[in-house]
C-alpha positions, 0 to 999 in steps of 0.5 A, a space after each residue: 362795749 356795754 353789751 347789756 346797755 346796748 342791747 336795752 337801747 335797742 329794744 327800746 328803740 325796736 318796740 318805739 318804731 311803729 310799722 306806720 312810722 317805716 312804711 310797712 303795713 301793720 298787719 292783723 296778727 300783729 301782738 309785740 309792740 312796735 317792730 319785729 326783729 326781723 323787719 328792724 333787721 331788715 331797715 338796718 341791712 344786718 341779717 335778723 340773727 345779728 340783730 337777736 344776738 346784739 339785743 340778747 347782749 351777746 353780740 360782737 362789737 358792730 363796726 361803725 359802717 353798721 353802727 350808721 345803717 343802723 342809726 339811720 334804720 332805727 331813725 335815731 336823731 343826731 344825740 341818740 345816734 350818738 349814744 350809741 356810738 359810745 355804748 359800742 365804746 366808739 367814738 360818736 361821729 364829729 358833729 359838723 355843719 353836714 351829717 350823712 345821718 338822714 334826719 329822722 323827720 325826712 325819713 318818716 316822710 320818706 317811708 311814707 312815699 311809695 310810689 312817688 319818687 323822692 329821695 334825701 340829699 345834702 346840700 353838696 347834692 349827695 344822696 343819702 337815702 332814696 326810695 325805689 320809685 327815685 332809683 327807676 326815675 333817676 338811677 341808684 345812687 347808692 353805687 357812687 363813691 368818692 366825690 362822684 357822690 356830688 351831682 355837680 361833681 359827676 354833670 362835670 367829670 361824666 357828662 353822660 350823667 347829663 342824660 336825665 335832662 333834655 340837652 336845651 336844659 343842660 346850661 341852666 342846670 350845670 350853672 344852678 349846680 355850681 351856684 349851690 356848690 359855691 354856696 357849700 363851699 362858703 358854708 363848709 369852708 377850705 378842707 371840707 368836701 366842698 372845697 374837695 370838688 372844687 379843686 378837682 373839677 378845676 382841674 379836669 374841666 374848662 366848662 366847670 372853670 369858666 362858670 366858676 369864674 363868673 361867680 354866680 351866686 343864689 341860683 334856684 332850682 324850680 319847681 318844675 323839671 323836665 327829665 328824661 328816661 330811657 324807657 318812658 321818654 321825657 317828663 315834665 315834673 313837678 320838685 318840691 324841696 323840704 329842708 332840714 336848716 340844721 342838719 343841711 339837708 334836703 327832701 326831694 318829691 318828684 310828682 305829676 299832674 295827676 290824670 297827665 299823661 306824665 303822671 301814667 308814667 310815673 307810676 310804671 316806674 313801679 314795674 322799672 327796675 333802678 335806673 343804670 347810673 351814667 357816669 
């Protein structure tokens, strides 16, 4: 581990970040450039003393669960993400097809939506990040593990994370859902985490094997959704999609037609907390 090197590339990357580029206000007492310690600290899910310790070159070698929050805190692209792993003296992430690091363009975009609900998922329909706004709406994603992590995996295995559709929805949506999991299959290939939910769902759903069977391919989502919570009742919504080509990932931004009555909704999901997560 090349302490001093490591602590170096940290700072650097801590004084490029601009509050504006995270989406926290600049403030008018603000003299050091780009952030504080605290408020990277605080984007990388470590305590402040830790990140002081590594940037003084006098901290212990970070795993690589907090090497990955803090490559995507620090909004590092694939080669900087990279390097850090090796000046830690870790092996880098294998580079495939799919990377659950977030795209530092779809983060920048991220942070910048407050009160809209988005969020970044891959195109096995993982989420990667989420804002708060996303979490009341759709429910805190962070707490899935396994392939639970993949909606289709979850609208087959647990259908009471159907709920968020209005039931006359829930054929088209099951039928786009295994529609993009084919197409992750054919991009990932036998042994990839695609062909991972493949197989269980085969073999613990009848619903998920007869759709499967009918081979439906290139079914698009559209642009407006009707979702359903438990505390404001149904919305009709608009989902915009920007894509990251080479990283396979997607921006999702959930709005509304402004001055609607689902448009008053969406901004009392501010006051909500995450939505509990069915499965």
């Amino acid at each position: 581990m090349d302490r001093a090197q490591l602590a170096d590339f940290l700072r650097t990357r801590r004084e490029a970040l601009q509050p504006e580029d995270v989406g926290l206000p600049r403030g008018t007492r603000r003299r050091a450039p780009g952030l504080r310690r605290e408020e990277v600290a605080l984007l990388c899910d470590i305590s402040s003393d830790y990140w002081s310790r590594l940037e003084q070159a006098r901290g212990p070698q970070p795993s690589d669960q907090v090497l990955t929050a803090m490559a995507r805190g620090l909004r590092l692209s694939l080669a900087e993400r990279d390097h850090l792993f090796r000046l830690v003296g870790r092996p880098a992430p294998e580079r495939t097809g799919q990377s659950d690091h977030v795209a530092p363009g779809l983060m920048r975009v991220l942070d910048r939506l407050h009160d809209t609900p988005a969020q970044v998922m891959t195109d096995l329909g993982e989420t990667l990040a989420q804002n708060a706004a996303a979490a009341a709406l759709l429910g805190d994603d962070s707490v899935l593990t396994g392939l639970d992590r993949a909606v289709v995996h979850r609208w087959f295995a647990h259908p009471t994370s159907r709920d968020v559709y209005p039931p006359e929805d829930h054929d088209t949506r099951g039928r786009v859902f295994v529609s993009d999991l084919r197409a992750a299959l054919a991009r990932q290939g036998a042994g990839s985490r695609a062909a991972q939910v493949v197989e269980s769902l085969l073999a613990r759903s009848e619903e998920f094997e007869r759709l499967w069977a009918e081979h439906e391919v290139g079914l698009r989502h559209e642009l407006h959704k009707r979702l359903v919570h438990p505390e404001l009742g149904e919305m009709a919504l608009q989902c915009q999609r920007l894509v990251d080509v080479e990283q396979a990932q997607v921006l999702l931004v959930f709005t509304a037609t402004p001055g609607t009555p689902d448009d008053d909704k969406l901004r009392l999901l501010a006051s909500l907390g995450p939505r509990p997560v069915r499965r």
